[in-house]
C-alpha positions in Angstrom: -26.6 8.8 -11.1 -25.5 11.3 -9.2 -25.7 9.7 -5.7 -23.7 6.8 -7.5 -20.9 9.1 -8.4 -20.7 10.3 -5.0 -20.7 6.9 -3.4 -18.6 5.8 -5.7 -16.2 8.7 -4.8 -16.6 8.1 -1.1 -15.2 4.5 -1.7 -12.4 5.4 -3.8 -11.0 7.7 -0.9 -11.2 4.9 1.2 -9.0 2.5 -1.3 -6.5 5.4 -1.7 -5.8 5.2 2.3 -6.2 1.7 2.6 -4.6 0.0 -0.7 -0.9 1.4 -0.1 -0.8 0.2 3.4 -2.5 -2.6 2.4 0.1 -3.5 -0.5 3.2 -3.2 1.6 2.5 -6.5 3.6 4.7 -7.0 6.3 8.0 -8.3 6.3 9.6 -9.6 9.9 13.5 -9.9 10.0 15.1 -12.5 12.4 18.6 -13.7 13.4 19.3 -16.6 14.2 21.8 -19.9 14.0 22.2 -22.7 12.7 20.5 -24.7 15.1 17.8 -22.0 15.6 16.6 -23.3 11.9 14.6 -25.5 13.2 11.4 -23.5 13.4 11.3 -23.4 9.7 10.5 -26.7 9.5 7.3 -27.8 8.5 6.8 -24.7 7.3 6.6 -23.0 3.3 9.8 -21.2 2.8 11.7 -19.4 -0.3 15.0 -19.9 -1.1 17.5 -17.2 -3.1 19.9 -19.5 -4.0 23.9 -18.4 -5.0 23.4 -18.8 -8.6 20.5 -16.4 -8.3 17.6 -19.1 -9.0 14.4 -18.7 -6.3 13.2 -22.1 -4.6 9.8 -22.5 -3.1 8.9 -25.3 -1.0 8.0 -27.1 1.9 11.1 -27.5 4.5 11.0 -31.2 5.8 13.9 -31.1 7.5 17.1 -29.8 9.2 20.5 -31.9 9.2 23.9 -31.0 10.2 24.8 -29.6 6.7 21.8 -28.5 5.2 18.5 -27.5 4.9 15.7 -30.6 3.2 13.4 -28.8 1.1 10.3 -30.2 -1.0 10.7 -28.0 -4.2 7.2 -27.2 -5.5 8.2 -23.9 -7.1 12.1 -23.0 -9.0 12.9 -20.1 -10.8 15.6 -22.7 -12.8 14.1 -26.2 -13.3 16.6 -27.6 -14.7 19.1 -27.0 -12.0 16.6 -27.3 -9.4 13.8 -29.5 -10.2 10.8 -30.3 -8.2 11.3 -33.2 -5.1 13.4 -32.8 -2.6 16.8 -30.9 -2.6 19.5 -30.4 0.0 20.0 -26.7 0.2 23.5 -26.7 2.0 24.6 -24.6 4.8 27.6 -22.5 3.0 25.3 -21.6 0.6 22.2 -20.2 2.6 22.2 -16.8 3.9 18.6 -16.2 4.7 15.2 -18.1 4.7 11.8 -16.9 3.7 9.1 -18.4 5.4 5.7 -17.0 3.7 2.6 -17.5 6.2 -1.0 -16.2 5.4 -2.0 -15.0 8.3 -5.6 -13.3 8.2 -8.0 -12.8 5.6 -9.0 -9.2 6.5 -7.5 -7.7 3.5 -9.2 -9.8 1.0 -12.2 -9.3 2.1 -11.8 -5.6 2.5 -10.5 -4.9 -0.6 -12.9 -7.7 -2.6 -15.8 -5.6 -0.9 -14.3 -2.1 -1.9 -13.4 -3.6 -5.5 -17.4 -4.9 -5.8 -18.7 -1.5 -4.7 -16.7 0.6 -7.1 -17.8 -2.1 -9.4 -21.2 -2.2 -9.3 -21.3 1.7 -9.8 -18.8 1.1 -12.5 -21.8 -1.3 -13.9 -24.1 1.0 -13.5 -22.3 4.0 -15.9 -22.3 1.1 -18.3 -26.0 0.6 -18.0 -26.6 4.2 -18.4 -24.1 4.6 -21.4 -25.3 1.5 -22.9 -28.9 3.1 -22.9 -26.9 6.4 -24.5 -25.8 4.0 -27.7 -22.0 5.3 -26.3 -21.1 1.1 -26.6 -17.6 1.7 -26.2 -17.7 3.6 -22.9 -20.5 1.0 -21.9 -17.2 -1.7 -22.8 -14.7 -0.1 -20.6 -17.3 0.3 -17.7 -18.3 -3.2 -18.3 -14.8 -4.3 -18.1 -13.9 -2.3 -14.4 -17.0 -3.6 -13.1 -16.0 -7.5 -13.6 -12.1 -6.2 -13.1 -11.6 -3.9 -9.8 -13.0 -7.1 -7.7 -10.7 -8.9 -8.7 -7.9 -6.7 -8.3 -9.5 -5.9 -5.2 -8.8 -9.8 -4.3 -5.2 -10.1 -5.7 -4.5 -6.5 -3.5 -5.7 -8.1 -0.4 -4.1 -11.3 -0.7 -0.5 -9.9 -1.1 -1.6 -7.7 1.9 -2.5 -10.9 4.2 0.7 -12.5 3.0 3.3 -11.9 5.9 6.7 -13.1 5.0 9.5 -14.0 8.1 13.3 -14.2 7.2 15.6 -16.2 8.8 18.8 -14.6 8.4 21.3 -16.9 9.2 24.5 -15.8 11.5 27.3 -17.9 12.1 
């Protein structure tokens, strides 16, 4: 058990340097015009609209006016329901465009969540032996758990998000 606690200690030093840099993502900041839009076509973009209401979709087009957006995703249904929607050009000041772009993270943090994991599985072997069942629980519960935290860390890490901020 002891070798355990000090692997398990080694990989929890490397988490605490990777996970913050890992959480921050990256965010790139553009200007550009009207016309310059274009690029976001095609592409999965976000939306903060005037009344405050988020729209997620799919960008199928760019007219003279506005901005064509599939909505899959809306912070207000009701006002912004899913199919497409005209997003016009007074009202949009930026655009998020939200690409994956590697996989490095998850798989990083996935392995570093499974490794703290399994030695979290292994106290709760060893305390289960002890009759101590409700430490045996909790270490049974951060074993199935820090993997998949692990996971969710790394995907908003691999998530890199452009904006478009639009200048007249």
């Amino acid at each position: 058990m002891r070798n355990q606690g000090a692997i398990g200690m080694a990989i929890l030093a490397v988490m605490a340097w990777g996970v913050p840099r890992a959480a921050s993502g990256a965010v790139d900041e553009r200007q550009t015009n009207w016309a310059g839009l274009s690029v976001v076509v095609g592409q999965r973009v976000r939306v903060l609209m005037p009344d405050g209401a988020r729209i997620e979709g799919k960008a199928t087009g760019l007219e003279v006016d506005a901005l064509a957006i599939e909505v899959a995703k809306s912070s207000n249904r009701k006002a912004y329901p899913k199919g497409r929607f005209l997003a016009s050009r007074a009202t949009l000041r930026a655009v998020d465009v939200v690409q994956p772009s590697t996989k490095w993270w998850r798989i990083v943090c996935t392995g570093l969540g499974g490794g703290i994991g399994y030695v979290a599985l292994r106290g709760a072997r060893n305390a289960a032996k002890s009759s101590s069942t409700g430490l045996a629980a909790g270490l049974g519960a951060l074993g199935v758990g820090l993997p998949v935290a692990g996971y969710l860390i790394g995907n908003a890490a691999d998530r890199r998000i452009i904006t478009y901020v639009i200048v007249p």
